[in-house]
C-alpha positions as CSV (number, residue, x, y, z in Angstrom):
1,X,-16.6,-28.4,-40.1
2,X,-14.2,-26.1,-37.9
3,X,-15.3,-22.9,-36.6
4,X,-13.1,-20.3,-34.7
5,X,-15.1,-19.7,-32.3
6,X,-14.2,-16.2,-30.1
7,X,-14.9,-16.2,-26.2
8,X,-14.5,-13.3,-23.7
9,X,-14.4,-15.0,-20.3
10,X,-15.0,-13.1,-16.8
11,X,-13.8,-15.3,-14.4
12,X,-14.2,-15.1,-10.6
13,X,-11.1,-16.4,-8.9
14,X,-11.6,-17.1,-5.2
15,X,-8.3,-17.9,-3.4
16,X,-8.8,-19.7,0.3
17,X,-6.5,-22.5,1.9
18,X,-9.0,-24.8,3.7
19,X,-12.6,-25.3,4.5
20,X,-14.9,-28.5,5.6
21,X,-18.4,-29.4,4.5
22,X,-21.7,-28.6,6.1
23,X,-22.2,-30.3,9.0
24,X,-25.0,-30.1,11.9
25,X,-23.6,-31.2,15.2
26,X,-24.6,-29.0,18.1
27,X,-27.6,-26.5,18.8
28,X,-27.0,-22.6,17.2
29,X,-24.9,-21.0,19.6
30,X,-26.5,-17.5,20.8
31,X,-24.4,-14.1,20.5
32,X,-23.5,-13.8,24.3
33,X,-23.6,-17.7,26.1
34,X,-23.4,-17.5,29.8
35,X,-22.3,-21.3,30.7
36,X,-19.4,-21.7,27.7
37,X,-15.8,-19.8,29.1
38,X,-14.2,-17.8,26.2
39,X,-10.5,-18.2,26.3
40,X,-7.3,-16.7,24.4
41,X,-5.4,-19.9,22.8
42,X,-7.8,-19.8,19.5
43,X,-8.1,-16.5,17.7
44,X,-10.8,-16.1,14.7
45,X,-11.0,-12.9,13.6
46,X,-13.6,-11.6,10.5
47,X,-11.7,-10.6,7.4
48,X,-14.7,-9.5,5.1
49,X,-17.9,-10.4,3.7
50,X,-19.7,-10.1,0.8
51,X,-23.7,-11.4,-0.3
52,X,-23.4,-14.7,0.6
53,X,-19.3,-15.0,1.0
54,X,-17.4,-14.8,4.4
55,X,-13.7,-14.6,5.1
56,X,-12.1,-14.9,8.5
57,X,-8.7,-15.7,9.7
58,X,-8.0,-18.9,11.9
59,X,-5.1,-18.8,14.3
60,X,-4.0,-21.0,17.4
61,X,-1.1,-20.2,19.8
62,X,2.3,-22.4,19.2
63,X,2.0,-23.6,22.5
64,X,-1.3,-25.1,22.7
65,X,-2.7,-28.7,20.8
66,X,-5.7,-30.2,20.7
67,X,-7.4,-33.4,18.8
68,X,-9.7,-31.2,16.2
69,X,-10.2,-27.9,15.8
70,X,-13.7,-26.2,14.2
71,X,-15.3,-23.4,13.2
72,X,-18.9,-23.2,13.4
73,X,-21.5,-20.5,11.9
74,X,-24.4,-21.3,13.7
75,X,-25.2,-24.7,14.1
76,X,-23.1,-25.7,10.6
77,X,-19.6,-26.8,11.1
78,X,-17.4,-25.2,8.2
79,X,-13.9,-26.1,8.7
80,X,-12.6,-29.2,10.7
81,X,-8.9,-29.3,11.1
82,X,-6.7,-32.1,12.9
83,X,-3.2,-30.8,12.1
84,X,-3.0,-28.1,14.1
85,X,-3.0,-25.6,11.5
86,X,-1.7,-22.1,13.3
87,X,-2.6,-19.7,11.0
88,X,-5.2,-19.8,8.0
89,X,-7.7,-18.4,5.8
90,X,-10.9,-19.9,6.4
91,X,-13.8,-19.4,2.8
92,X,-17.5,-19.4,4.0
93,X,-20.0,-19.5,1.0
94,X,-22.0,-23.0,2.2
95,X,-25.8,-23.0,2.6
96,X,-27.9,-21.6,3.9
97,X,-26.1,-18.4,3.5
98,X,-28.4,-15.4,2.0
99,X,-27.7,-12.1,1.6
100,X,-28.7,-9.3,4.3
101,X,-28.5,-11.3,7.8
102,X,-26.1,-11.4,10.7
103,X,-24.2,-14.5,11.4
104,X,-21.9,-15.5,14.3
105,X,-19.0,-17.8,14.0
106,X,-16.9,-19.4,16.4
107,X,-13.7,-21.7,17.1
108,X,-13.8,-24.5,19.5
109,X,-10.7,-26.9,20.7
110,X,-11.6,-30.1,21.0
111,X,-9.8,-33.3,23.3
112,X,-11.5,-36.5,23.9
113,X,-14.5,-35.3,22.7
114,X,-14.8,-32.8,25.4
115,X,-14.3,-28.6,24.1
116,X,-11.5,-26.8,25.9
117,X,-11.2,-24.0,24.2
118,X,-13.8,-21.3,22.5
119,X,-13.3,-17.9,20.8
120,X,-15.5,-15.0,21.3
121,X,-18.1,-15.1,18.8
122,X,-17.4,-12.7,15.6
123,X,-20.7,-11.0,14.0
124,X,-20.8,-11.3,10.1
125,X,-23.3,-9.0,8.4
126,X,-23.8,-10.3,4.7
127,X,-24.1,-7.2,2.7
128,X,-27.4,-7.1,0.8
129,X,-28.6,-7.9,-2.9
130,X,-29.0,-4.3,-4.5
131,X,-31.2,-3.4,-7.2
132,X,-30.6,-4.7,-10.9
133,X,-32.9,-1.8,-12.2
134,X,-29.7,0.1,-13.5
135,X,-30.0,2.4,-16.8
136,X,-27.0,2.7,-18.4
137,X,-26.1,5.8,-19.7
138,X,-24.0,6.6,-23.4
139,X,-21.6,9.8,-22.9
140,X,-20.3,10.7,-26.6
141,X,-16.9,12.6,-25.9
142,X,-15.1,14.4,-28.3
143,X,-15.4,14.0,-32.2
144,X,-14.7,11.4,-34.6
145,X,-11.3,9.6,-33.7
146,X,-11.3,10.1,-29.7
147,X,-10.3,7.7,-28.0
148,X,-10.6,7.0,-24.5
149,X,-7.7,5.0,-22.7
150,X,-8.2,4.8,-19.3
151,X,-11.2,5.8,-16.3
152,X,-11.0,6.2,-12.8
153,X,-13.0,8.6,-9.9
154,X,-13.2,8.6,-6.2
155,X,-17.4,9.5,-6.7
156,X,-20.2,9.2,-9.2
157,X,-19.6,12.6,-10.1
158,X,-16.0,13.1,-10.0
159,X,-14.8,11.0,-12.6
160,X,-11.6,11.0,-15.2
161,X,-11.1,9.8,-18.5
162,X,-8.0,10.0,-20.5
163,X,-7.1,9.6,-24.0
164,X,-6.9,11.4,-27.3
165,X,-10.1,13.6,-27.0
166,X,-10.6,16.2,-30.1
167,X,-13.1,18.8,-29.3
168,X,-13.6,21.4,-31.4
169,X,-12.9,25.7,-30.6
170,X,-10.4,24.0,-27.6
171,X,-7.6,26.3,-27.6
172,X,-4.9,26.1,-28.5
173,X,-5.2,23.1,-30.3
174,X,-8.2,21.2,-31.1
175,X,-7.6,18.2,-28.9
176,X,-7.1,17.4,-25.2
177,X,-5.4,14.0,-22.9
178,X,-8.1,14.5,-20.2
179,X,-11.6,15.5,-19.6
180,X,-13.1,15.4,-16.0
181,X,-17.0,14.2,-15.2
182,X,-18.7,16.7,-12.3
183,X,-21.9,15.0,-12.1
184,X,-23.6,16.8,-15.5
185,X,-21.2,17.3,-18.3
186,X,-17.7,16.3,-19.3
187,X,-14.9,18.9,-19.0
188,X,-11.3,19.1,-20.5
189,X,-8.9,19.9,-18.3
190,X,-5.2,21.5,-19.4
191,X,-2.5,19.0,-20.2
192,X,1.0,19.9,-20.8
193,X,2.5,16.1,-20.6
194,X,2.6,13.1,-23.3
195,X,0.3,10.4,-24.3
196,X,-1.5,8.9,-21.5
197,X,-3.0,5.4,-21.8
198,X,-3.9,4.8,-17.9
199,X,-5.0,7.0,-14.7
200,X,-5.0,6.3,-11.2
201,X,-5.3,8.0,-8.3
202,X,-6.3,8.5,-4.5
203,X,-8.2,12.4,-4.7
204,X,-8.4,15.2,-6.9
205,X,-5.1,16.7,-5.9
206,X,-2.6,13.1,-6.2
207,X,-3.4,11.5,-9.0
208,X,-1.2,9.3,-11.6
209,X,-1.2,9.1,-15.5
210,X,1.1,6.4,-17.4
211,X,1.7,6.0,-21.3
212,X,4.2,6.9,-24.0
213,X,6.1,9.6,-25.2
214,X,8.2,10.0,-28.7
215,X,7.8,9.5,-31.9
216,X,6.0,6.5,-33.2
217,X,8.9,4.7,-33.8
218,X,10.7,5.8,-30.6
219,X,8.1,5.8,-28.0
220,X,9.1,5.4,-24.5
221,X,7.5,5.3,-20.9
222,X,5.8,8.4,-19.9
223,X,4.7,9.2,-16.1
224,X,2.2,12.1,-15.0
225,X,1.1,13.4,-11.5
226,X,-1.2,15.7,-10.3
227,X,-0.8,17.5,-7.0
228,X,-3.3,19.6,-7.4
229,X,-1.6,22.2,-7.9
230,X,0.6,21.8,-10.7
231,X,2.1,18.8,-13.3
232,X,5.2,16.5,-12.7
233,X,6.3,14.7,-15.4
234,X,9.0,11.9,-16.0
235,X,10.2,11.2,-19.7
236,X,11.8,7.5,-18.8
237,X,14.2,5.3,-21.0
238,X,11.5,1.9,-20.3
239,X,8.6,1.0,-22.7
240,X,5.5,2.1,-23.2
241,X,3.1,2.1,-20.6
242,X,-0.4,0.9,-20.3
243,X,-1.6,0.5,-16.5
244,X,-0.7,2.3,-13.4
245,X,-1.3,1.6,-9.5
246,X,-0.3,1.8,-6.3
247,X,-1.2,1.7,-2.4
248,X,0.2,5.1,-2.1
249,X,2.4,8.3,-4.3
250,X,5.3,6.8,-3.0
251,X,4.3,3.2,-3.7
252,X,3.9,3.5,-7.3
253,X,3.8,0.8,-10.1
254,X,3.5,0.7,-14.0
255,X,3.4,-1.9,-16.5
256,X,3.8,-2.0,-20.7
257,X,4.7,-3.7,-23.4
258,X,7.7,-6.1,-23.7
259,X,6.9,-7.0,-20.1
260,X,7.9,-3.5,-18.9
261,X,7.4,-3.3,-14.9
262,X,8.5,0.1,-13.4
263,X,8.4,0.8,-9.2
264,X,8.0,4.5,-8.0
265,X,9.1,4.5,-4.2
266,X,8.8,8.3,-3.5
267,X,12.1,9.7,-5.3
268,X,12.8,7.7,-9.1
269,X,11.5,5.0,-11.0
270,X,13.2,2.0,-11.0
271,X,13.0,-1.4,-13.5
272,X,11.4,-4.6,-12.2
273,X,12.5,-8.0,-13.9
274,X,9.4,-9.9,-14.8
275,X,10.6,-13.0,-16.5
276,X,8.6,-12.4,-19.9
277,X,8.2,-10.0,-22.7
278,X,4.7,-10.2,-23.0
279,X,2.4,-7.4,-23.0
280,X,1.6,-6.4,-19.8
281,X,-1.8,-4.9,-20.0
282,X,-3.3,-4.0,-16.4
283,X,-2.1,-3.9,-12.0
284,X,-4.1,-4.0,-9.6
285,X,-3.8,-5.0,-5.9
286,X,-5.2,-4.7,-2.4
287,X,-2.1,-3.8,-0.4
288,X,1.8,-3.8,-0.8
289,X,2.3,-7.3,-0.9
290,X,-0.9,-8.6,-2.9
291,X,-0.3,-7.3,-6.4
292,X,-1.7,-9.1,-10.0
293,X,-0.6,-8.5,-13.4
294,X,-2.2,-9.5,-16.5
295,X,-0.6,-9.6,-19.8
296,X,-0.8,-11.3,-23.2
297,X,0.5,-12.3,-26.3
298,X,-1.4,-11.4,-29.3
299,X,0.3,-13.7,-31.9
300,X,-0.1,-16.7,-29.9
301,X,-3.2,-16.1,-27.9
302,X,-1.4,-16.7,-24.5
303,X,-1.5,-14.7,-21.3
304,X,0.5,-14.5,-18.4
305,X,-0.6,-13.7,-14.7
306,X,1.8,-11.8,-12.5
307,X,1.6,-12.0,-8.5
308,X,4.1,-9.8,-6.1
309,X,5.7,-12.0,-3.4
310,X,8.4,-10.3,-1.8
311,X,9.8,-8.2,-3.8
312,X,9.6,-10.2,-7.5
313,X,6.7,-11.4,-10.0
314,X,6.0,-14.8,-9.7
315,X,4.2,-16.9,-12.5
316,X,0.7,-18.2,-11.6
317,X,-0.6,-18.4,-14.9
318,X,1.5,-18.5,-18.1
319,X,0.0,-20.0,-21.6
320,X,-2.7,-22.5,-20.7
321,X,-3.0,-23.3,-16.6
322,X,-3.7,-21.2,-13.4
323,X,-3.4,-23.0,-10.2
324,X,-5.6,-26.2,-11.2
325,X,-8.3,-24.0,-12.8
326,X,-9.0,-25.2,-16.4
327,X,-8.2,-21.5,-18.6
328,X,-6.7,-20.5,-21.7
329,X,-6.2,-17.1,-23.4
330,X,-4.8,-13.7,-23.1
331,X,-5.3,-12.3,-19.4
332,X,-7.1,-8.4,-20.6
333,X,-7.7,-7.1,-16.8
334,X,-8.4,-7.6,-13.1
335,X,-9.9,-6.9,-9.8
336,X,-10.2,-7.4,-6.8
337,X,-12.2,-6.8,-3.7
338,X,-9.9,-8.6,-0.7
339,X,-6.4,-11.0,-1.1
340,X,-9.2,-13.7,-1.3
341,X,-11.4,-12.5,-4.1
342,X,-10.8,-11.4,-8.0
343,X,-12.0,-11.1,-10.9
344,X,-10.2,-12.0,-14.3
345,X,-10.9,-11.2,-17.9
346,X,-10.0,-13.5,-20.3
347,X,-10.4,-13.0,-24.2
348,X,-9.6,-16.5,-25.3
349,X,-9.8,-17.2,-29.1
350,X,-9.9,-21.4,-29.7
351,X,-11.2,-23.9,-32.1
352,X,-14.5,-25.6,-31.1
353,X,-15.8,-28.7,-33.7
354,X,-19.8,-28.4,-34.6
């Protein structure tokens, strides 16, 4: 017998370039050694950490070779290289790694054997495990046929929600696009714009809405923005939007359907080519130049993954493949923490044979 069977997917994916395996070679090194000299040709720097993750950046001077280069955390080697890489990404997440302590890494230089070259030694604090005692909480907003689009908040009490909100004695109509969390209760807020479907923002007074304005039949791109003060809006000739972000008001993006990408750079909005008509659902990035988008195709179940290199959207996962990573279905949303670190969802629908 077949069964359909429906799958929703959240997949962490965590980009790095090299690492090595545990290895034990040498005594734990100590924060400040007196007999080792610390010199300038290597440079390891500390990119981020997480629970039981580390990231740090690898570079050596053009000038300077040596037989093997490594990079210790105590006394574990995690990354051997004899190719005189000069500038990489070096992914700690080997054992015995535990939330909560400090760890110190290093690089050494190696010729003959002999070390000839050491980098100061970078303090990693792993963040801690917090508490999975959380309550979760059900906010009923508005009446029956709300809907909420889109969330986003700079604090646990200054959150906003957009959408299609009916509420009932709001004057003058009985509906509003967005309602505002303080901590206690859920406000609305006056809205003279269009449909919004997405909100983004960087404080209470410069924030972004995106969605659709028009008739049913005729809807086009709509673009909000708060200054605090009062609304600007743009009534655009591009589709409809769904997602909006940026790394600044005059660094702007927005995606929608028929693989609708649209670039804000401080002045007017300006079309992106992104090399498919798929449904763009959701942006998000971690600065200008490391961007995702996720899209999909409802008819055929496929989804598409977006990255920003230089200027224009490059492929990394279209149909059925991402980077070596065994995956199918339509790419919903993402996040990320870091350019090393994100988190995909993926509703994948699929045949399975019981």
């Amino acid at each position: 017998m077949q069964i359909a069977i429906k799958c929703l997917y959240l997949i962490p994916l965590t980009f790095y370039l090299l690492f090595a395996g545990c290895e034990k070679d040498f005594a734990p090194i100590s924060k400040n050694p007196d007999s080792e000299p610390v010199e300038s040709k290597l440079h390891l720097d500390l990119i981020d950490t997480d629970v039981r993750e580390a990231w740090l950046r690898l570079t050596v001077d053009s000038t300077f070779n040596a037989d093997t280069i490594e990079v210790t955390r105590e006394q574990y080697i995690i990354y051997r290289d004899t190719m005189m890489v000069r500038d990489t990404v070096i992914y700690d997440y080997y054992f015995p790694l535990t939330p909560d302590p400090v760890y110190y890494y290093r690089a050494y230089a190696k010729h003959k054997g002999r070390k000839i070259q050491i980098t100061e030694p970078q303090e990693a604090q792993m963040l801690p495990v917090t508490s999975h005692n959380y309550t979760w909480e059900i906010d009923t907003i508005g009446t029956f046929m709300s809907i909420l689009e889109g969330v986003w908040g700079t604090a646990p009490d200054n959150v906003y929600a957009v959408g299609t909100i009916y509420l009932p004695n709001f004057p003058p109509y009985n509906s509003t696009r967005i309602v505002h969390w303080d901590g206690k209760i859920w406000q609305p807020l006056n809205f003279d714009g269009n449909g919004p479907e997405a909100i983004f923002g960087f404080s209470d007074s410069d924030f972004w809405i995106a969605g659709d304005w028009g008739s049913p039949s005729t809807q086009r791109a709509y673009i909000g923005y708060w200054n605090g003060t009062n609304w600007q809006h743009w009534q655009l000739e591009f589709e409809t939007l769904k997602a909006i972000w940026g790394t600044s008001s005059s660094n702007m993006y927005a995606v929608g359907v028929q693989g609708e990408i649209i670039h804000f750079d401080g002045a007017s909005w300006t079309s992106m080519p992104s090399g498919t008509d798929y449904l763009l659902n959701d942006i998000w990035g971690t600065s200008e130049n490391d961007i995702y988008i996720t899209g999909r195709n409802s008819a055929t179940g496929e989804g598409i993954l977006l990255k920003y290199d230089e200027g224009t959207w490059e492929k990394i996962y279209d149909g059925h493949s991402i980077q070596g990573i065994p995956l199918s279905g339509q790419a919903i949303t993402i996040w990320g923490q870091n350019p090393y670190k994100y988190y995909l969802l993926v509703f994948n629908i699929q045949p399975a044979f019981i």
